[in-house]
Phi, psi and omega in degrees: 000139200260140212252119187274107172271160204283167185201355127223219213238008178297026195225150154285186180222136187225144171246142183225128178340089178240121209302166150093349185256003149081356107274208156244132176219135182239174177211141209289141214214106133357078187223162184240126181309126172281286216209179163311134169057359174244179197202143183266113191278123176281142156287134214201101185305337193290330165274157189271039187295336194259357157274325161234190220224061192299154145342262183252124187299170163305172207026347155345136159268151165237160192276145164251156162204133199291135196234138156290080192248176188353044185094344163257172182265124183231134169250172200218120178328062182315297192210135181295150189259165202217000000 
């Protein structure tokens, strides 16, 4: 899969799941709407993907499903789409 950078202001924030961190913790992801709930995760230098053990690598597409956290609707990568 071919990893897409960003290249305008065209994106959602999606959060994704990251292993390894003895809680849960996600971390807020750049992405560009496919359809209803999926979303292609963009590359972004600015995030630490080669540093943390994300779910889903950059350029994944992902299935999203919207979750209710500290007052707000945030959506959140569940499971790669194929």
């Amino acid at each position: 899969m071919s990893e897409e950078k960003i290249s305008n202001t065209n994106y959602s924030i999606i959060y994704v799941p990251l292993l390894n961190e003895g809680t849960d913790v996600m971390r807020p992801v750049k992405a560009e709407a496919i359809n209803l709930d999926v979303y292609r995760l963009l590359v972004d230098p600015e995030d630490d993907s080669e540093n943390e053990d994300w779910l889903f690598p950059p350029g994944s597409i992902v299935h999203c499903e919207p979750e209710h956290r500290s007052g707000e609707c945030i959506l959140i990568a569940k499971k790669l789409v194929k």
